[in-house]
C-alpha positions in Angstrom: 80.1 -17.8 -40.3 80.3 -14.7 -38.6 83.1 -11.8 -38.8 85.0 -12.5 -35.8 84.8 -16.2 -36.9 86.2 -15.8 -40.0 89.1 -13.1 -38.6 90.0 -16.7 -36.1 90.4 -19.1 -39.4 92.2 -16.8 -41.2 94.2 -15.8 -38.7 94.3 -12.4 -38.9 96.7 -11.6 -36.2 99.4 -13.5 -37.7 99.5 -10.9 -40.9 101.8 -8.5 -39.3 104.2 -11.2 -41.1 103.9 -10.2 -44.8 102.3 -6.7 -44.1 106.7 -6.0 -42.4 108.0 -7.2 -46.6 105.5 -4.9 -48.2 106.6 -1.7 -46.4 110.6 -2.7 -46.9 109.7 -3.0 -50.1 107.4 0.2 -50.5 110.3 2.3 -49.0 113.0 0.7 -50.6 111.6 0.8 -54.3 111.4 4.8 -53.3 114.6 5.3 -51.8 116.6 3.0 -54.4 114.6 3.8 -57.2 112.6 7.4 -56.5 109.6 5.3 -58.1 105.8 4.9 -56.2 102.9 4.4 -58.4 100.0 4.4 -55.4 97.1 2.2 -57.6 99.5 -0.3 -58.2 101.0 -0.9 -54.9 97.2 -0.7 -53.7 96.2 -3.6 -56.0 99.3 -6.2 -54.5 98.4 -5.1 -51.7 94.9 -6.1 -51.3 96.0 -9.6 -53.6 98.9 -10.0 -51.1 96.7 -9.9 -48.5 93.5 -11.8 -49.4 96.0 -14.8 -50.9 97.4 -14.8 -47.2 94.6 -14.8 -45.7 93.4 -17.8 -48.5 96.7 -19.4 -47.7 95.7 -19.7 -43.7 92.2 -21.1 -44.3 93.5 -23.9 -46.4 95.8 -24.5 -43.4 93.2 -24.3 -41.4 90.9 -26.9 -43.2 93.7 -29.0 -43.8 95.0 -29.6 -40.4 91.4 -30.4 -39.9 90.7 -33.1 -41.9 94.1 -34.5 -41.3 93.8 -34.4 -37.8 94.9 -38.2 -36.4 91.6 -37.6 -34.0 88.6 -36.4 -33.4 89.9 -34.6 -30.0 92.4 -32.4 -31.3 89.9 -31.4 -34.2 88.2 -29.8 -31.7 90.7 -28.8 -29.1 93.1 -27.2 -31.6 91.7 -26.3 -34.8 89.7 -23.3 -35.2 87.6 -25.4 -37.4 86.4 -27.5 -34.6 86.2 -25.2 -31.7 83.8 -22.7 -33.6 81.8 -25.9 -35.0 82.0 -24.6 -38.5 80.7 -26.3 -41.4 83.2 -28.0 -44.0 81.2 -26.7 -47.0 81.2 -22.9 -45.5 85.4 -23.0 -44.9 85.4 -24.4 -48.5 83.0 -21.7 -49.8 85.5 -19.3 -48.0 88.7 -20.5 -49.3 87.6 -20.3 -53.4 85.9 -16.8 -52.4 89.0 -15.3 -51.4 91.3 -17.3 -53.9 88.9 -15.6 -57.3 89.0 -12.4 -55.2 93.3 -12.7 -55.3 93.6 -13.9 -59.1 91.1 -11.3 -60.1 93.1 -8.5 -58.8 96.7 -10.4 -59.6 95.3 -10.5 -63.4 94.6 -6.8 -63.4 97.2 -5.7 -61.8 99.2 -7.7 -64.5 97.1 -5.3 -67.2 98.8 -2.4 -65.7 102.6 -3.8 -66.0 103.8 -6.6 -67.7 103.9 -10.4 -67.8 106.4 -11.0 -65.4 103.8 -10.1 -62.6 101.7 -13.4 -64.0 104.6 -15.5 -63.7 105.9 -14.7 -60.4 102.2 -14.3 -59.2 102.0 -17.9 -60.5 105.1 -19.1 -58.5 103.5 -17.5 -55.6 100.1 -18.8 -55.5 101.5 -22.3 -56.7 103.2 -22.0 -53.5 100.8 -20.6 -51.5 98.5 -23.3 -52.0 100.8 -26.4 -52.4 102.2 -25.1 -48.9 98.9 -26.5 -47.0 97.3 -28.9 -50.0 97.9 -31.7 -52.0 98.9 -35.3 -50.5 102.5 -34.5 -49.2 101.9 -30.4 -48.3 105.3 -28.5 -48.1 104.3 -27.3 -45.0 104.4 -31.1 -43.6 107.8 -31.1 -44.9 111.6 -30.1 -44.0 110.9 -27.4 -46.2 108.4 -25.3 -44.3 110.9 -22.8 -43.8 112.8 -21.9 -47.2 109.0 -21.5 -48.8 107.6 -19.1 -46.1 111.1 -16.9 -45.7 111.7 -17.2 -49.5 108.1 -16.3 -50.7 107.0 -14.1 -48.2 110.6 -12.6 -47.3 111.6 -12.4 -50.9 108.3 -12.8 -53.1 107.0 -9.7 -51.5 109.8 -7.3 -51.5 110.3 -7.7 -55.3 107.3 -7.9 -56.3 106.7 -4.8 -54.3 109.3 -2.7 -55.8 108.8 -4.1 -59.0 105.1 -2.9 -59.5 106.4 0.6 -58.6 109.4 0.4 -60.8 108.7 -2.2 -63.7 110.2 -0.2 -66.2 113.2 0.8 -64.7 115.0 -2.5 -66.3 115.3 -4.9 -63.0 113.9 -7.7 -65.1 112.1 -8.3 -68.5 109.8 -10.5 -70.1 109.1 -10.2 -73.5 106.8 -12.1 -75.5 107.2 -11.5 -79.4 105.4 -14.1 -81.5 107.3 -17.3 -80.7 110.2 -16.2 -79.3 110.1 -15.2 -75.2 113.3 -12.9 -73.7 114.1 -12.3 -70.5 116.8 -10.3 -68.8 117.3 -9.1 -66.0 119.9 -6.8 -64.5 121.5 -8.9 -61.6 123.4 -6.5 -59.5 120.1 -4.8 -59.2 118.3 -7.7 -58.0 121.5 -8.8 -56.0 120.7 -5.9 -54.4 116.9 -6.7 -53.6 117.9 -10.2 -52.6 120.3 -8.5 -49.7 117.6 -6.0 -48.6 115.5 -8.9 -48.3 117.1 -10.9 -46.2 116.2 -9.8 -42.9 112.6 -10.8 -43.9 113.6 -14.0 -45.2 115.1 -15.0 -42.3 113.0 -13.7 -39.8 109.8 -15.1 -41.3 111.5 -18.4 -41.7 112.1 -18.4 -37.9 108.1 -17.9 -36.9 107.8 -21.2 -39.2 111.0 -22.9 -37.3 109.8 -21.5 -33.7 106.3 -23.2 -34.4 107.7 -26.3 -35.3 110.2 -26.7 -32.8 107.2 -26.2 -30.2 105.2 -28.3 -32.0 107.5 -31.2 -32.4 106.0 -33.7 -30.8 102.3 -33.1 -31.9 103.1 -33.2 -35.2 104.5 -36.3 -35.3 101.8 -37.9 -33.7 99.9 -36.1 -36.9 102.5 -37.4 -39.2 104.3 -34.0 -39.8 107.7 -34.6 -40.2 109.3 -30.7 -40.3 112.6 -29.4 -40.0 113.2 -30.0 -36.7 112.5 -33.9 -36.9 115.0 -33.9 -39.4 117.9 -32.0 -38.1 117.1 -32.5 -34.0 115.5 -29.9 -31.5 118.9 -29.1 -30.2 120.3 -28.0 -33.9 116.9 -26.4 -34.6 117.4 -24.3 -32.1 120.5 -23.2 -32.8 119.6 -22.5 -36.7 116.8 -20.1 -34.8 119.4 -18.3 -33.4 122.0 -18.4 -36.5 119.3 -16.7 -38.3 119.4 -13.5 -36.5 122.7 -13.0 -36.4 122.5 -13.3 -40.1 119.7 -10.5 -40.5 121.5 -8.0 -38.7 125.0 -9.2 -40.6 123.0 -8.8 -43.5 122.0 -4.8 -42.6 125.7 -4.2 -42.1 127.0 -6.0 -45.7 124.2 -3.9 -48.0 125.3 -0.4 -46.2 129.0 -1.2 -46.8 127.8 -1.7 -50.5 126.1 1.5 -50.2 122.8 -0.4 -51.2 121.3 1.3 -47.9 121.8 4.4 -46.3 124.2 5.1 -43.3 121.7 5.7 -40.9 120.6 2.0 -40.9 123.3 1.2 -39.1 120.9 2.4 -36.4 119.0 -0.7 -36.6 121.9 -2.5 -34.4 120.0 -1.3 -31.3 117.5 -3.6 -31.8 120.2 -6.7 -31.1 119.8 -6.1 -27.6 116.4 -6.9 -27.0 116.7 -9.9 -29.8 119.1 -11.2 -27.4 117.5 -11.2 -24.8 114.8 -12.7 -26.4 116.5 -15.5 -27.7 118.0 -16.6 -24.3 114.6 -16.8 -23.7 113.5 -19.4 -26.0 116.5 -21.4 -25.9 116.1 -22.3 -22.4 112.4 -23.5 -23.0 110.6 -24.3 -26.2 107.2 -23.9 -25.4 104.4 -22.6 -27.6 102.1 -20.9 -25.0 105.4 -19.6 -23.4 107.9 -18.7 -25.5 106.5 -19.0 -29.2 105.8 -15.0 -28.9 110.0 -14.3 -28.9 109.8 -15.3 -32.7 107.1 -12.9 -33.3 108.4 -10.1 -30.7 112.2 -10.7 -33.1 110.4 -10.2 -36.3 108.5 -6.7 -34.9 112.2 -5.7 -33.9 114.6 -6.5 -37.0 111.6 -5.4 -39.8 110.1 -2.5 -37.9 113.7 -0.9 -36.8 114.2 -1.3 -40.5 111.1 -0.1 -41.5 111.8 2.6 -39.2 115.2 3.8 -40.6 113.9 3.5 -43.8 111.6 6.1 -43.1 114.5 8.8 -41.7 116.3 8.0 -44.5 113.9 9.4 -46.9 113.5 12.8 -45.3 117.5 13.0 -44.1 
């Protein structure tokens, strides 16, 4: 398999979507906690990145052998259009997954156990999301497991690598016993910030689905929008923006973020706009892009105020 092939199974261009958590979370942890410890926020991020990318290839392979025929195989899966052998894509997908653990188990040498067990939530995830008999993806609950574990899983795990012992949650193991606590206003807090990602990640999953409604159910994915109707679907998609940008306002009059987020609101204009666009057609090759243009606008003017904030 060749460089450029590999970059098409894994998707590469679709990574913008957890790389927008990871710097919330970088700036946040420093602005909230005055904390960055660079080798650790290196390590997640190279794990983060190669279990996405792990993540995607499962996908990838999975669609494929699922596939109801022989013609979309090779029409629409990446798989089939490059001709790529079953046993290479396999070969990939353990590469990159004992690539991810190793670097998830060191980085849990350099902080504490709490990193294994979230990092084992996550991969569980991760890989139940695209495998198994009844995937999650195939499921109405595609949406809560991308927003929550990209959206959330991220974020915290993000600030708490670069602030683990600043008391946001412990785990302690002492013979037989096991404590955990956990200060809750403080991840109350994280929850809030993270809710922009949440729910715009969640709407690249919903936006997919809604334009793929009928193809999946001729390949026996039954998503969201099969449950609830395109015409509700569509207006969740919208609900969920309006709830980012109400979610900006709430965590700066808690004083969780700075003033100067408020800033952010300009982007509401050209979400509009791009909202009207797919609620008057749901197409992939046509309007599938407003989900991903909406997610660039709420995380990077976030990402973006962020930034001022640190040097105001």
């Amino acid at each position: 398999m060749s460089f450029s092939t590999f970059l098409k199974v894994v998707e590469i261009r679709t990574k913008i979507a957890s790389l927008f958590p990871f710097l919330v979370g970088c700036l946040f942890v420093i602005y909230r906690f005055d904390s960055f410890q660079p080798i650790n926020t290196l390590i997640f991020f190279l794990a983060m990145l190669i279990f996405d990318l792990t993540t995607t290839a499962i996908n990838n392979y999975m669609d494929y052998r699922k596939a109801s025929s022989e013609a979309y195989r090779k029409e629409h899966n990446v798989i089939g259009q490059e001709g790529i052998k079953e046993s290479v894509v396999i070969t990939t997908i353990i590469s990159l997954l004992v690539i991810a653990t190793a670097l998830g188990l060191w980085l849990v040498v350099r902080t504490d156990l709490l990193v294994l067990f979230i990092g084992m939530i996550c991969f569980g995830i991760g890989i139940f999301y695209t495998f198994g008999p009844i995937p999650l993806s195939r499921m109405p609950l595609g949406e809560v497991f991308s927003g929550l574990t990209m959206g959330f899983g991220i974020i915290f795990l993000t600030v708490y690598v670069n602030a683990f012992d600043q008391g946001i949650v412990q785990l302690i193991w002492e013979g037989r016993l096991v404590r955990f606590e956990a200060d809750l206003i403080l991840i109350l807090e994280i929850i809030l910030i993270s809710l922009p990602c949440i729910f715009t990640i969640a709407n690249l999953m919903l936006a997919n689905n809604i334009c793929d409604l009928e193809e999946d159910i001729k390949n026996h994915r039954f998503t969201l929008p099969f449950y609830i109707g395109r015409k509700y679907a569509v207006w969740l998609f919208d609900g969920l923006y309006i709830a980012s940008f109400a979610s900006i306002l709430i965590a700066v009059f808690l004083n969780i973020l700075p003033l100067v987020m408020l800033l952010t609101l300009v982007a509401v204009l050209p979400v509009y706009h791009q909202v009207r666009k797919f609620n008057r057609k749901q197409v992939k090759s046509e309007t599938f892009h407003v989900a991903v243009k909406n997610l660039v606008l709420v995380n990077g003017s976030i990402v973006s105020m962020l930034v001022v904030s640190l040097f105001v």
